[in-house]
Structure formats: C-alpha cells, structure tokens
N, C-alpha and C positions, 0 to 999 in steps of 0.2 A: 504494500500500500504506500503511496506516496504521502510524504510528510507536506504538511501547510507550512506557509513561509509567512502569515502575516495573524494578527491577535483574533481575528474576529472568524481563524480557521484554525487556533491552535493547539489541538490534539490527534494525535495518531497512533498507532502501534502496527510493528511488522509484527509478518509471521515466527519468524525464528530470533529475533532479540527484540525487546523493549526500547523505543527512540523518542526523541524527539529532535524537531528541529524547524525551530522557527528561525524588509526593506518591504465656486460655493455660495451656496448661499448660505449666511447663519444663519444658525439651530433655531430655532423659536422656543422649544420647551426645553426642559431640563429631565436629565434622567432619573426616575424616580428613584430614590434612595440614597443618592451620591453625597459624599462630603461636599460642600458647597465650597471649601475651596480646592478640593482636589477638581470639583466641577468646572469652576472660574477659571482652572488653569490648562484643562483639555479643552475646555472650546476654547480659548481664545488661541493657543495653540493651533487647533482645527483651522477657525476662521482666519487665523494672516496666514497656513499655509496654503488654504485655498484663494487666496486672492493674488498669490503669488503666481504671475501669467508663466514668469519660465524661472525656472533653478537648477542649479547641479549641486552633488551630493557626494560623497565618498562614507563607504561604509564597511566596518571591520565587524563579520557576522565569525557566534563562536556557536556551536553548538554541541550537546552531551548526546550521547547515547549509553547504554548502559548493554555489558554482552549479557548473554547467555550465567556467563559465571559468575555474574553480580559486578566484573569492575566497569567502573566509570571510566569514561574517555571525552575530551575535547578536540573536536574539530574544528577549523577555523578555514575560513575562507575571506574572500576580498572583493567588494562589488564598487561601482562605477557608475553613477545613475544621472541622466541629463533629462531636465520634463520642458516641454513648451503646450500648457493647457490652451485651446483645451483636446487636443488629437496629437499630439507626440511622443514619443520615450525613446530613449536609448539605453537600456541596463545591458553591463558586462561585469559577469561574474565571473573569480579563477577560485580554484580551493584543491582539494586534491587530486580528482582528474578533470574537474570541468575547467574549458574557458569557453566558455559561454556568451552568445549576443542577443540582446531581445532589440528589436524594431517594431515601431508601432507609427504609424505614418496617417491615420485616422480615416486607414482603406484597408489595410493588410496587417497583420498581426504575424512575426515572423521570429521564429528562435532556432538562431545558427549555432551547431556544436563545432567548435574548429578541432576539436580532438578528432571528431568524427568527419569531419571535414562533409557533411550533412546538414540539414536543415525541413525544419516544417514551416507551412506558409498556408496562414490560413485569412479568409477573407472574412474581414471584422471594420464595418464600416462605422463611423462614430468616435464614440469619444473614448476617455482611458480609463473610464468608468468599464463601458462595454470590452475596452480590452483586459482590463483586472477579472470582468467574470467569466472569458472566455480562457485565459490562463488559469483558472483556480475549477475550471468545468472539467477540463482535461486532467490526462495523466501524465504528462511529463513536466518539466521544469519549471517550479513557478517562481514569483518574484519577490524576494525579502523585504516587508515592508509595507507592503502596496496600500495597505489602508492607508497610508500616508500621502497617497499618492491620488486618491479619490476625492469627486467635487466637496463629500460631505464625509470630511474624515470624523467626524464628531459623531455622527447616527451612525457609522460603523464599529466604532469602540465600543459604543454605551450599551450597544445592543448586548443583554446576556448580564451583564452586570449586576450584578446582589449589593455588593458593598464596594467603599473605598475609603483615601485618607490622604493627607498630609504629612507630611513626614519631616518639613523641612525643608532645609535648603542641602547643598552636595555641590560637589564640585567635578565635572567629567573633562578631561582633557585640557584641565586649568580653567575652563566655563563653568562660572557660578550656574546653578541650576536649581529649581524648584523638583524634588521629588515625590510623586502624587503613586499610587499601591491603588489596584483593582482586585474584585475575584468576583470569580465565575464560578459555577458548580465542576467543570474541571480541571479550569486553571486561575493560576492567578498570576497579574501581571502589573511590570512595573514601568513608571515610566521618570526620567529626567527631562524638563523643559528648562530652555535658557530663560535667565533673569534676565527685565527689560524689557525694550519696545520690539523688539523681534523675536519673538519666544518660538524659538524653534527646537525640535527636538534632538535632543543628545545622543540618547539612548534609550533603551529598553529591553526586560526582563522578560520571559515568559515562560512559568515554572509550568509541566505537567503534572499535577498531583497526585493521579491515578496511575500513575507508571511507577513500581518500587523505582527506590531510589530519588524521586520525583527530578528529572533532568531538566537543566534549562536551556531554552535557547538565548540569545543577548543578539543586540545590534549596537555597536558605536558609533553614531555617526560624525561626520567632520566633513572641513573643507568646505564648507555652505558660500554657493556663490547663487547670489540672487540677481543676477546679471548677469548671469552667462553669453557671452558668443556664440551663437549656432549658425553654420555654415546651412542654403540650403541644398535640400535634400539627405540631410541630415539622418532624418528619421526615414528615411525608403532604404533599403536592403537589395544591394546587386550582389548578387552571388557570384562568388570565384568560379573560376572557368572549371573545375574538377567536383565543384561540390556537386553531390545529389540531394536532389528533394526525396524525403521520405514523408510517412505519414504519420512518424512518429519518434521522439527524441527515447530514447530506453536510457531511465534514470534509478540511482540505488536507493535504501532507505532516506541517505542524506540529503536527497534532492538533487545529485548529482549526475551528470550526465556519466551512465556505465564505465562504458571502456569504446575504444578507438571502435573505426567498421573494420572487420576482417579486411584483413590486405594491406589496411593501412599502417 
C-alpha cells in the first residue's frame, strides 16, 4: 500500500512491516473545538499562503519506519518545490533511489522517474487543487506537503481534528516560530509557523499512533522565496528522447520510486 505524503492522508501500513511516511479564499468558520490560538495561527498561516500567487520552497523530508523486528529506522530524502497559482508546480524529489519530477502545467499532470528514465502523463485540466486529488487518487508517487499547496489549506487541516494547543514559541533553522499540536483519532500532528507578518510554515510533525512504535514523518522546510523567477514553460514537461511513457510509476513503502527499468 502506498504511504500518504500530506496530514489530511496521514496513515498507512504495508503488508510485511509497519510504516509511515508523511510537502484562497479565507475560512469563514472556525473548526469546532480548536484552541483558539493554535486556530489564529493555522488560518492565518492558510490565508497568506494562499494568497501567495507564486513561491518556491526547499524541503528536508525524514521519515521512520519500523521492521519486522521492532527497530526503528530514519529515512530522509530532499525535495524542491516551485508553485505559480493558480495551475503550476514543479516538485523534485531525490532520497534513496528516487529522483523524481512532478509537472503540472494546468492541462497535464506528469511524474518523471529519471532513475527509470520513464514517466506517467496524465491529462488533468484545472487547477492544483485538481492536480493534488489526482496524485493522492493514484498509486504511485505523491507529493510531501500538498495541503500546503491547496487554495484552502485551512478546511484541509481542520478537517478530522478532535483537539489542539499552543505550545509556544520554538525556534526551526534559527526562525522564531509559533508551535500549534493537533490530533486526530489516528494521528496526531504538529506544526511550526514563522513569527510575524509572513507566517509561513517551518515545519511539521506527523506521529502515527496506531503503528507500534508510533513513527513519525517530519518536513523542514527553508529557503522560502516569494518571488521567484519562473522561466516560461516552466511547468510543461518535454521528455528526453529515450524516456518511455508508462502507465505507471512502481513505488516502495516509502513512497519511492522502486528501482531502475530492466536494462537500464
């Protein structure tokens, strides 16, 4: 079974070990139950990241799994993410075998494995809304984060939510941060937002608590440029002269794309 890469998908379990592995308009209502300032600081969060027309992003994703035999393991991967709302993306991910391209061009939805030197291409007209639920419909690679990434990250968080809290302030990559704690009936997850007029996200936690062990996935994120350069065509996908289109990326528990194509 493929693992979910973003909070408001995040639990899973393979068949043979126990894993995990989690990258507008304002809200009108408030989520029933919430601490009202752990509330104040996810939507506003939500609301400037969605009003944010383009950004790019760098993110340092870790994730546990647990074997067979009880030990714990961290993996860690590296992603690359450029948005221009509201029909763009370019996310590239490396980690242990994948290097990974998603294109999203707000006609075609495309995810090139260069290990595999392969690729799926699927026609997703619309926005990156439409392209987050056509990646998270399938079974192969999805994108770390992606509620982040939707018109209304706010009514995607909240959705599920029992409890939350305050915690404080913290400090991620020398960025003061506001740290706000959610749960869910099977997970519970955390989040770091910057102190200030740009409250953008840091980082975040998401423990699975029904998996012994209860493993986490994390994302760090950095490098936030809210004025990026984007060349175009940026977001359309021309395929190297030897890749093939498949109709399917074949990825491991970790969300990673398997191993190379025969031959290569």
């Amino acid at each position: 079974m493929k693992l979910k890469l973003s909070i408001r998908h995040g639990t899973a379990a393979g068949a043979a070990a126990a894993c995990s592995l989690l990258l507008m308009a304002a809200p009108t209502t408030a989520a029933e139950g919430l601490d009202p300032a752990a509330d104040e600081i996810l939507r506003s969060m939500s609301v400037f990241l969605a009003s944010q027309q383009a950004f790019s992003v760098s993110a340092d994703i870790s994730a546990e799994i647990i074997t067979q035999e009880g030990q714990k393991l961290q993996l860690n991967a590296h992603s690359d993410l450029l948005v221009q709302r509201p029909s763009g993306f370019h996310a590239a991910r490396r980690g242990r075998f994948a290097d990974l391209e998603m294109f999203f061009d707000g006609r075609q939805l495309t995810l090139y494995g260069k290990t595999l030197d392969a690729y799926v291409q699927l026609d997703v007209p619309g926005t990156i809304d439409d392209a987050i639920d056509a990646l998270e419909a399938g079974s192969g690679p999805g994108l770390p984060a992606s509620d982040l990434l939707l018109s209304d990250p706010y009514r995607a968080l909240v959705n599920g939510v029992t409890s939350s809290g305050y915690l404080g302030r913290g400090f991620v990559g020398g960025v003061e941060c506001h740290h706000i704690a959610f749960r869910e009936p099977d997970v519970d997850w955390q989040l770091w937002v910057k102190v200030g007029d740009e409250p953008l996200p840091m980082k975040y936690v998401i423990t699975t608590k029904w998996i012994t062990g209860a493993p986490q996935f994390s994302v760090q994120l950095g490098s936030w440029n809210l004025k990026p350069a984007i060349k175009a065509g940026r977001f359309t996908f021309v395929p190297p002269s030897e890749a093939v289109r498949v109709e399917l990326l074949p990825v491991d528990v970790t969300g990673e794309v398997a191993a190379a194509r025969e031959g290569k």
